[in-house]
ZAMI-667929 format. One record per residue: chain; x, z, y of N, C-alpha, C, O in turn. Coordinates in Angstrom, 1 decimal. Atoms other than C-alpha are relative to their C-alpha. Layout:
% ZAMI-667929
<"A",<X,Z,Y>,<X,Z,Y>,<X,Z,Y>,<X,Z,Y>>
...
END
This chain:
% ZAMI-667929
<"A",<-0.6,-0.7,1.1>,<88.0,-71.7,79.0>,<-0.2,1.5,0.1>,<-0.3,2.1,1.2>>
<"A",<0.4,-1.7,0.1>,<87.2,-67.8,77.8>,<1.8,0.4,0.5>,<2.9,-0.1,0.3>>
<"A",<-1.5,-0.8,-0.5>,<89.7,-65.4,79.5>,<0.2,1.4,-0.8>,<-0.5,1.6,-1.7>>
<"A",<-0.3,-1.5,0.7>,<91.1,-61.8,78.4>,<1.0,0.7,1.1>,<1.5,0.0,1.9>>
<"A",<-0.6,-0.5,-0.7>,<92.9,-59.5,80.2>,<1.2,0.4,-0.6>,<1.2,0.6,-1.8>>
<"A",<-1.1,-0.1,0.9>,<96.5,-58.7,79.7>,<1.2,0.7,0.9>,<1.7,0.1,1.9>>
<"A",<-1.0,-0.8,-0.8>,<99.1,-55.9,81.1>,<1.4,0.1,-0.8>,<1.4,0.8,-1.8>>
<"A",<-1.0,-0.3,0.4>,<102.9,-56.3,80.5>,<0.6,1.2,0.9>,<1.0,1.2,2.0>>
<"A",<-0.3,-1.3,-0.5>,<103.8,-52.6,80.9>,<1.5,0.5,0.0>,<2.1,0.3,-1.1>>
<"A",<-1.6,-0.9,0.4>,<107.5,-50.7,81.3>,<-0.4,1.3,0.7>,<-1.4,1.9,1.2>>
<"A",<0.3,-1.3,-0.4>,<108.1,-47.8,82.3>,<0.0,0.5,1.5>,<-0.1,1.7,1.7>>
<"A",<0.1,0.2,-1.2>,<108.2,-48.3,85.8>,<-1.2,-0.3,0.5>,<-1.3,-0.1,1.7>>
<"A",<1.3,0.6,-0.3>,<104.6,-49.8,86.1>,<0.0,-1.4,-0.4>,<0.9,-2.0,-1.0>>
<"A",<0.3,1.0,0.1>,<102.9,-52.9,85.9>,<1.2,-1.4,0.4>,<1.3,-1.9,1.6>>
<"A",<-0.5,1.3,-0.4>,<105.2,-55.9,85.7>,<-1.0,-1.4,0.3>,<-0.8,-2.1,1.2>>
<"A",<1.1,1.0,-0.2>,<102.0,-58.5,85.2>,<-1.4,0.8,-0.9>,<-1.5,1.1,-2.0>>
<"A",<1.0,-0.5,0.6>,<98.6,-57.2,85.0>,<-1.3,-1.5,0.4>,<-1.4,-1.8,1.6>>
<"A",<1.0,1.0,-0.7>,<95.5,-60.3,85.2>,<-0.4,-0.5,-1.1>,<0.1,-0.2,-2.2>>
<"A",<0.5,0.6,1.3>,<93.4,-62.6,83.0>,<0.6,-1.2,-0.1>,<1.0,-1.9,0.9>>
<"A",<-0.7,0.6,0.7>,<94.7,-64.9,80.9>,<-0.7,-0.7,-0.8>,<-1.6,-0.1,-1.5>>
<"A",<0.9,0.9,1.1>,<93.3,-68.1,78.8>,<1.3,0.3,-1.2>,<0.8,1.2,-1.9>>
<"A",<-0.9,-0.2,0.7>,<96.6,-67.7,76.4>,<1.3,0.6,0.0>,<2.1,0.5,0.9>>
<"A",<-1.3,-0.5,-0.3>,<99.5,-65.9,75.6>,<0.6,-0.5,-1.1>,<0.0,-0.7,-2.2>>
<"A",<-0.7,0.2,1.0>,<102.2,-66.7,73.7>,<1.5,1.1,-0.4>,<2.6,0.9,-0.1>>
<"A",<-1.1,-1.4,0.2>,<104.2,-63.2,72.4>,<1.1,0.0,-1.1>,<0.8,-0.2,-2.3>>
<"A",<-1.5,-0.5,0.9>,<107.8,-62.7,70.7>,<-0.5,1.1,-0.7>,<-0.7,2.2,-0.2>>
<"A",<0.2,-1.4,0.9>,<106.9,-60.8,67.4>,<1.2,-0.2,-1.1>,<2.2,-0.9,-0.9>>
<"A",<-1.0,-0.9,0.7>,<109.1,-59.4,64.6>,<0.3,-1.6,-0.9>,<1.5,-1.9,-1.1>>
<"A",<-0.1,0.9,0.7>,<108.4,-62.8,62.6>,<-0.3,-1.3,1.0>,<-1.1,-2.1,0.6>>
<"A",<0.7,1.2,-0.3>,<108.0,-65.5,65.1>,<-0.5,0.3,1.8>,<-0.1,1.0,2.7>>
<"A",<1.1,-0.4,-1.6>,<105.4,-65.7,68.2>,<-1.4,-0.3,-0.5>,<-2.0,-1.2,-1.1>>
<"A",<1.9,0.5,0.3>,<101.8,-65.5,68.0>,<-0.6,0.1,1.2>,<-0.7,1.0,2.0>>
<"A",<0.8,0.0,-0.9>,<99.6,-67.0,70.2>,<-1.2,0.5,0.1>,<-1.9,0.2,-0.9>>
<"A",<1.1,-0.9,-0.5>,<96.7,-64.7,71.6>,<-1.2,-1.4,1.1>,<-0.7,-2.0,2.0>>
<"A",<0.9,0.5,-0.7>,<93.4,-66.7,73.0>,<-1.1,1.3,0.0>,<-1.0,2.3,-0.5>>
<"A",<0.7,-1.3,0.2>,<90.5,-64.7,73.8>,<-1.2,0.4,-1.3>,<-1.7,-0.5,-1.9>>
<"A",<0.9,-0.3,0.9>,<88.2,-63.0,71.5>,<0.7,0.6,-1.4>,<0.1,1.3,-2.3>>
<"A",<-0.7,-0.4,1.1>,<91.2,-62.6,69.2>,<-0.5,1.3,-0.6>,<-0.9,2.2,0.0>>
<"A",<-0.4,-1.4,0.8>,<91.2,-59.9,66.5>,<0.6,1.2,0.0>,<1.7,1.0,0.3>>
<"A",<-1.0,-1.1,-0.2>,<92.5,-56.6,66.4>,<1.3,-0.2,0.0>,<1.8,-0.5,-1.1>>
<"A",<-1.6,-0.1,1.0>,<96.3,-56.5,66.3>,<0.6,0.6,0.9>,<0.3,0.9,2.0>>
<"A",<-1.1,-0.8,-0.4>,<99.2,-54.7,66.6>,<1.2,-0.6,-0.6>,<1.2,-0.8,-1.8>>
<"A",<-1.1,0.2,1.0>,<102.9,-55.7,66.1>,<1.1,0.6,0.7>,<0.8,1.5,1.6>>
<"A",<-1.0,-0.4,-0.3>,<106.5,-54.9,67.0>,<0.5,-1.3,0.7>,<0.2,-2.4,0.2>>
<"A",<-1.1,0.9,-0.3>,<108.8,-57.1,69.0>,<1.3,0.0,0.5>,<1.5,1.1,1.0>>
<"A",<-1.0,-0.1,0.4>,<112.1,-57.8,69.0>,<0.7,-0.5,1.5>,<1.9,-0.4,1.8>>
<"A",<-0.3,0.7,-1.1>,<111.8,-59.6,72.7>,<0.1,-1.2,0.2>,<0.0,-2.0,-0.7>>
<"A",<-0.5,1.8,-0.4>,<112.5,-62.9,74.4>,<-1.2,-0.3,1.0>,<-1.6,0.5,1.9>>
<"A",<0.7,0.9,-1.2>,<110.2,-65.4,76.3>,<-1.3,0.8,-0.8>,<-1.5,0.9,-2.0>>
<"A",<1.3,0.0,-0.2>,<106.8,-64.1,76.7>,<-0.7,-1.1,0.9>,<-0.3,-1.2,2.1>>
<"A",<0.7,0.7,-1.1>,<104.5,-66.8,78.3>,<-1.1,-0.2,0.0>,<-1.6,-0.1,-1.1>>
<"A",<1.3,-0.7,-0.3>,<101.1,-66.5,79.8>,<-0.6,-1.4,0.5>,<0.1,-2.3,1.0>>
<"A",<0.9,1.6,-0.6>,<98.5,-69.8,80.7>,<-1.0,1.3,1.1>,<-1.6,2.3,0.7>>
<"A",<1.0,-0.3,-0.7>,<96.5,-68.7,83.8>,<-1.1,-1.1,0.1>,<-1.0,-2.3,-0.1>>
<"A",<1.4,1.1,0.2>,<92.7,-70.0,84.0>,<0.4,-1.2,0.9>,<0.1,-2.4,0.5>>
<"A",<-0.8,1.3,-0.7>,<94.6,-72.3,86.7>,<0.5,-0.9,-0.3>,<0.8,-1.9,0.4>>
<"A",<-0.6,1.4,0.4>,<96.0,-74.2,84.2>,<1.9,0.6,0.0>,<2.9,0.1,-0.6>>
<"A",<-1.8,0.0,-0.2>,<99.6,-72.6,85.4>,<0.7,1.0,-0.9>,<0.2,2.1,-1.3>>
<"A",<-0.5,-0.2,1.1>,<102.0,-71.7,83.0>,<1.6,1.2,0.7>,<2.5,1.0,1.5>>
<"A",<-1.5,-1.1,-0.4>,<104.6,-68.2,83.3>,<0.5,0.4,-0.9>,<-0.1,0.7,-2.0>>
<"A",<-1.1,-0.6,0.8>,<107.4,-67.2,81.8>,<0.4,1.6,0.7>,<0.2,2.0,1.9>>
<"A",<-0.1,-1.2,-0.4>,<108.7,-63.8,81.5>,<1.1,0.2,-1.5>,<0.9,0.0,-2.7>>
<"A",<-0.9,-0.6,1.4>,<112.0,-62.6,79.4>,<-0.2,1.7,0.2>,<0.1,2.5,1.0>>
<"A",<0.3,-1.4,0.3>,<110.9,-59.4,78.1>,<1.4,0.9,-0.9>,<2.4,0.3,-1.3>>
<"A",<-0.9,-1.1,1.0>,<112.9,-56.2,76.0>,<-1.1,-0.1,-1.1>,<-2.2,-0.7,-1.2>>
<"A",<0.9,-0.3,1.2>,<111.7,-55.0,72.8>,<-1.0,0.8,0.4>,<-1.1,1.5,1.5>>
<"A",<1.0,-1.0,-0.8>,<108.8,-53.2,72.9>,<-1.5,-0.5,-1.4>,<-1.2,-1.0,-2.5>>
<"A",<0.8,0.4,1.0>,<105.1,-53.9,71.1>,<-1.4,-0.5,0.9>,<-1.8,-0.2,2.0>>
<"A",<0.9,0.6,-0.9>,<102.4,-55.7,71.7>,<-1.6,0.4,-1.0>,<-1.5,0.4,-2.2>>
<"A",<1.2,0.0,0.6>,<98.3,-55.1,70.9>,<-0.4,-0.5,0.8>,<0.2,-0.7,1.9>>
<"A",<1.1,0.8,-0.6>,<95.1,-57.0,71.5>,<-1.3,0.8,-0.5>,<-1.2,0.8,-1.7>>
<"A",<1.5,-0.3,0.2>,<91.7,-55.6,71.1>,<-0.8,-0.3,1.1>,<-0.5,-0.3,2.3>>
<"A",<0.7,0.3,-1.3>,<88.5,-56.5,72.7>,<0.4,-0.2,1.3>,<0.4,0.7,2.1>>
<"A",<-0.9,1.1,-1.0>,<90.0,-59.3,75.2>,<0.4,0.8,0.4>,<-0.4,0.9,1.4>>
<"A",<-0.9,-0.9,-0.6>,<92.4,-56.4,76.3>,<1.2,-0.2,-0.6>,<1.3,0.3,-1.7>>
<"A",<-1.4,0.0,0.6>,<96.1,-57.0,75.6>,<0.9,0.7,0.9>,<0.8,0.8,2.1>>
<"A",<-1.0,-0.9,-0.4>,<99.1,-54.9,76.1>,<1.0,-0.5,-0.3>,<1.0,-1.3,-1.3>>
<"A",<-1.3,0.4,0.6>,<102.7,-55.5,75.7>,<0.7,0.7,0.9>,<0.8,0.4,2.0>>
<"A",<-0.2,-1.1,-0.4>,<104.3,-52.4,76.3>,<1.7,-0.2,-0.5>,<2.1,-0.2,-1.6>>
<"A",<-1.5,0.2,0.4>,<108.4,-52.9,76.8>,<0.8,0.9,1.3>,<0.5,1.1,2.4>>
<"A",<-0.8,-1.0,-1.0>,<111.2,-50.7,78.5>,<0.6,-1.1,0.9>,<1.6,-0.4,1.3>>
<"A",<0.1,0.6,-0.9>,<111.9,-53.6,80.9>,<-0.5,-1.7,-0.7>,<-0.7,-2.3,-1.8>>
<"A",<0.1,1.2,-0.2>,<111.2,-56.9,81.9>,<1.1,-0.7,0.7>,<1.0,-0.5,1.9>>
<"A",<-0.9,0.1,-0.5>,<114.4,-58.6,82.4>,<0.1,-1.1,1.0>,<1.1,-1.2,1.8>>
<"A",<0.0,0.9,-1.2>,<113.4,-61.3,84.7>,<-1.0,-0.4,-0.3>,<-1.4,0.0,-1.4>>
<"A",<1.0,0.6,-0.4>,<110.3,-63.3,85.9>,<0.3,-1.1,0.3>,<0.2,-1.3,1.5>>
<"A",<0.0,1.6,-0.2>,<110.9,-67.1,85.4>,<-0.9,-0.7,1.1>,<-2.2,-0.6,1.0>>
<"A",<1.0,0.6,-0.2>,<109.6,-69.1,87.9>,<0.6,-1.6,0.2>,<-0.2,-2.5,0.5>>
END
């Protein structure tokens, strides 16, 4: 499967930076899943479960803050003033 790259940022630094077959992000309406190659975007989020498919097949959780998320050219960002834990 095509990968993308993807850094959940705070203001502290990198909580998860690595490539990624899917994400699935908390937006203002919902969640939208990101595969690669996606489209431009930009949205707002309001928070919650962020979760990530590594090419491994393995699946992470992550409860995030508000914050926003973009994708361009298999580059994604999801830029939040914490990350309130790291599910494992």
């Amino acid at each position: 499967m095509k990968t993308y790259q993807l850094e959940v940022l705070t203001p502290r630094g990198r909580s998860f930076s690595g490539e990624v077959v899917h994400a699935l992000v908390p937006a203002e309406d919902g969640f939208v899943g990101v595969l690669a190659n996606h489209t431009s975007y930009v949205t707002s989020s309001p928070g919650g479960r962020l979760e990530v498919r590594l090419p491994s097949g393995q699946t992470r959780p992550f409860e995030v803050g508000p914050g926003f998320f973009q994708v361009s050219k298999n580059e994604a960002f999801f830029l939040t003033p914490s990350v309130k834990s790291q599910l494992f």
